[in-house]
OpenMM code with the backbone's topology and positions (N, CA, C; nanometers):
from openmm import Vec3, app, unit

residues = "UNK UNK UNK UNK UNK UNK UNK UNK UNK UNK UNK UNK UNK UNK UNK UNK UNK UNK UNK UNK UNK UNK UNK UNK UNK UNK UNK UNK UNK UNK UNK UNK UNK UNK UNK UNK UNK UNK UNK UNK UNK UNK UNK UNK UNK UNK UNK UNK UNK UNK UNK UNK UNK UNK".split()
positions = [
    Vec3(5.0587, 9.6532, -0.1585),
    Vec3(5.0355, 9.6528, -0.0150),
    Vec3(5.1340, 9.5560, 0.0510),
    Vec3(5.1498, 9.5554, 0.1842),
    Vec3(5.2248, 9.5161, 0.2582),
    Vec3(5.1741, 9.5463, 0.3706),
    Vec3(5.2384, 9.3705, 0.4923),
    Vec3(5.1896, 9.3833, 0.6414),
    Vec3(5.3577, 9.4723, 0.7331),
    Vec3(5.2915, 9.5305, 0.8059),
    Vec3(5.4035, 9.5630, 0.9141),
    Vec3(5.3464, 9.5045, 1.0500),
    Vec3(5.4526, 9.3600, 1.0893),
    Vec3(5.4028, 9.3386, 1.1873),
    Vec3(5.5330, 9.3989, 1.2696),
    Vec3(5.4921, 9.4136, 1.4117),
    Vec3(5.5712, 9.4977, 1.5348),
    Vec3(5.5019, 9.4359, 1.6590),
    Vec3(5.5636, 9.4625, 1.7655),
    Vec3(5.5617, 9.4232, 1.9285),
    Vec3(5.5243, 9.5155, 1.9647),
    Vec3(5.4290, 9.5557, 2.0687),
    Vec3(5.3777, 9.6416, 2.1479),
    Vec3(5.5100, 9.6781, 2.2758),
    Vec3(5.5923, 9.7686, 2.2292),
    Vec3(5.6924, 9.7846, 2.3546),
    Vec3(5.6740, 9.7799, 2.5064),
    Vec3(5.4813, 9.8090, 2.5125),
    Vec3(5.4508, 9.7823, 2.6489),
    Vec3(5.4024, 9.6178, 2.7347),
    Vec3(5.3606, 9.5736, 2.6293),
    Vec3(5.3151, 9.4543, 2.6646),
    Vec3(5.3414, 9.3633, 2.6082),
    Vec3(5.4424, 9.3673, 2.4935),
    Vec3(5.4471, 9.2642, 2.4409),
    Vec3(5.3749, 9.2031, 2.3405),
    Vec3(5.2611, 9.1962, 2.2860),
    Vec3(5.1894, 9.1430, 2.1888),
    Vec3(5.2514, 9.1855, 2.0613),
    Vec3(5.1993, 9.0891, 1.9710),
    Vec3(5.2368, 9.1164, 1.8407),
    Vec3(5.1029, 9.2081, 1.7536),
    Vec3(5.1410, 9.2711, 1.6710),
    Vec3(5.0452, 9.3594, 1.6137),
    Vec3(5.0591, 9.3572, 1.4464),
    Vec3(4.9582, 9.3738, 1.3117),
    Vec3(4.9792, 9.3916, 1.2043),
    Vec3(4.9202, 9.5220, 1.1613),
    Vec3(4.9759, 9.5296, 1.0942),
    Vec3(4.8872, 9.6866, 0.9785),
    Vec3(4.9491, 9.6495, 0.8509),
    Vec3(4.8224, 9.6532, 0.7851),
    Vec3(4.8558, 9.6563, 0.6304),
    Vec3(4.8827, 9.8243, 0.5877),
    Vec3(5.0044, 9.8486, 0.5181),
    Vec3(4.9967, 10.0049, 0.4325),
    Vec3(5.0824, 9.9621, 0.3105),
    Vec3(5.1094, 10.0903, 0.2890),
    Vec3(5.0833, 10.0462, 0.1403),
    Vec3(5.2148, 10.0078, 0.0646),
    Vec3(5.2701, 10.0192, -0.0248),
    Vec3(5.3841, 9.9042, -0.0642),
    Vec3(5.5387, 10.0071, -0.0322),
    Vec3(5.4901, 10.1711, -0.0454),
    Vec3(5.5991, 10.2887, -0.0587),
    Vec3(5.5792, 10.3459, 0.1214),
    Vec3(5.5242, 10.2945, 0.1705),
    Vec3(5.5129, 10.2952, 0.3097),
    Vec3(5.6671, 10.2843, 0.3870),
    Vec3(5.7786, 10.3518, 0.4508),
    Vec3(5.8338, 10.3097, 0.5144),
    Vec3(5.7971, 10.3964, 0.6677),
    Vec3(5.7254, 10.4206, 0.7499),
    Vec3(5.7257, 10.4673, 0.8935),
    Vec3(5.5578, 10.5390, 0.9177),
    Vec3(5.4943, 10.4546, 0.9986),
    Vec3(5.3757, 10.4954, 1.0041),
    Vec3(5.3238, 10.4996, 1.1084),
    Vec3(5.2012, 10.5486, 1.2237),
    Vec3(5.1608, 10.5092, 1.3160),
    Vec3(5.0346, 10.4384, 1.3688),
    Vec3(5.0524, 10.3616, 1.4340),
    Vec3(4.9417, 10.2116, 1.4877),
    Vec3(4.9685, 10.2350, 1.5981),
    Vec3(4.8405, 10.1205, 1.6414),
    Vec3(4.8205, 10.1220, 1.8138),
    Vec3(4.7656, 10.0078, 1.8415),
    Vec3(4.8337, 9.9478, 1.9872),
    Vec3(4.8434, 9.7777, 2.0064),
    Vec3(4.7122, 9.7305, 2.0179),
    Vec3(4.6648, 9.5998, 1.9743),
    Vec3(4.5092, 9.5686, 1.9751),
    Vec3(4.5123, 9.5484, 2.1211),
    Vec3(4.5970, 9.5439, 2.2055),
    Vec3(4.5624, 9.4416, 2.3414),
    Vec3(4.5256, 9.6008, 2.4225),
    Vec3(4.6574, 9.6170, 2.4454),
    Vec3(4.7019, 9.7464, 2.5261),
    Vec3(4.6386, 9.8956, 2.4993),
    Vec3(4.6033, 9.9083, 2.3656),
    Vec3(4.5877, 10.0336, 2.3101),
    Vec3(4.6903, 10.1453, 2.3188),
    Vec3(4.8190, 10.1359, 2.3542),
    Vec3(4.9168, 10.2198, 2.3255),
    Vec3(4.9499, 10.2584, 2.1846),
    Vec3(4.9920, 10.4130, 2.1702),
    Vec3(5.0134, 10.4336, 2.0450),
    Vec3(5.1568, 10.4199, 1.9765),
    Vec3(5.2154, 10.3426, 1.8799),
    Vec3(5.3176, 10.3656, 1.8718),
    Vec3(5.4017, 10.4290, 1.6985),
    Vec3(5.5369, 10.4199, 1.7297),
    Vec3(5.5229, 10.4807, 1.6001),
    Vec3(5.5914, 10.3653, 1.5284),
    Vec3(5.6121, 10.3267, 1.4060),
    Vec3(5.6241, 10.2052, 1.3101),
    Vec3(5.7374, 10.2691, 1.2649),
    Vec3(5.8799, 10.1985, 1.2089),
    Vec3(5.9807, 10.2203, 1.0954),
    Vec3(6.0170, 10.0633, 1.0391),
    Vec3(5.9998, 10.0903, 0.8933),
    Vec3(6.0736, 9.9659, 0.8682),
    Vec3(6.2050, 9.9185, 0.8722),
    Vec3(6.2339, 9.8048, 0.8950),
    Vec3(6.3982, 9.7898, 0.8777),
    Vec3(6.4132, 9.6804, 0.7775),
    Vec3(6.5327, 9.6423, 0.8096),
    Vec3(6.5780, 9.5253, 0.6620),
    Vec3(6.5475, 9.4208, 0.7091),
    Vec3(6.4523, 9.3988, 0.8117),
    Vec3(6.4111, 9.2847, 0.8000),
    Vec3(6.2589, 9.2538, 0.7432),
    Vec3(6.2449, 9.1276, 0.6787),
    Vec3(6.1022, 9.1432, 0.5606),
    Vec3(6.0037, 9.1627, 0.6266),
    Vec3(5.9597, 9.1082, 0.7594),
    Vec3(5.8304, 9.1698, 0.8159),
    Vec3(5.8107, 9.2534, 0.9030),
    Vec3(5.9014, 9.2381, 1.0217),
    Vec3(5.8936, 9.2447, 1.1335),
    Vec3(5.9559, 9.4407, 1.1366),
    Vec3(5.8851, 9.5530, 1.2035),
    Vec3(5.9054, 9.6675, 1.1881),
    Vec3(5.9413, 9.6843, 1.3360),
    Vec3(6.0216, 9.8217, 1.3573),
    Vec3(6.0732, 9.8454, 1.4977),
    Vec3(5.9578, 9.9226, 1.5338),
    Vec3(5.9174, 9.9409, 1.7087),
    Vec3(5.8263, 10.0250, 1.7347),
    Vec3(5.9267, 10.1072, 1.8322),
    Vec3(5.8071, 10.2386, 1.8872),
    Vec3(5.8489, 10.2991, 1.9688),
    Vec3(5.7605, 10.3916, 2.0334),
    Vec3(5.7264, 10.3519, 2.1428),
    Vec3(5.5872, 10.3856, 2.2394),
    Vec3(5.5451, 10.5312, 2.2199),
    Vec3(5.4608, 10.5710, 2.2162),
    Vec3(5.4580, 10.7297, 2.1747),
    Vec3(5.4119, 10.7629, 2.3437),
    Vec3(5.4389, 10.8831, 2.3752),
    Vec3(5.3902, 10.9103, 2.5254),
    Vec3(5.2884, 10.9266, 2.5036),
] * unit.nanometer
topology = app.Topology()
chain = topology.addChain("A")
for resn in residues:
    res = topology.addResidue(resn, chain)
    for name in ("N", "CA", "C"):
        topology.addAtom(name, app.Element.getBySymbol(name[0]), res)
């Protein structure tokens, strides 16, 4: 397992989801805002890119 933390593109907050270790691109939704977004990992160790889903 592994955390993907990401930024809520709308508001800003930070967000986690644990998945699973072969996980690279998944979708979550911000605890604050409730927007849905979609998750990809990049080369960096925690931090995942988002991208607001309409």
């Amino acid at each position: 397992m592994k955390t993907a933390e990401w930024t809520c593109a709308k508001c800003g907050a930070t967000n986690r989801k644990l998945v699973t270790s072969d996980t690279i691109d998944t979708v979550d939704k911000c605890v604050t805002c409730k927007t849905k977004h979609r998750l990809e990992e990049t080369n960096r160790q925690l931090r995942w890119d988002s991208t607001a889903k309409p």
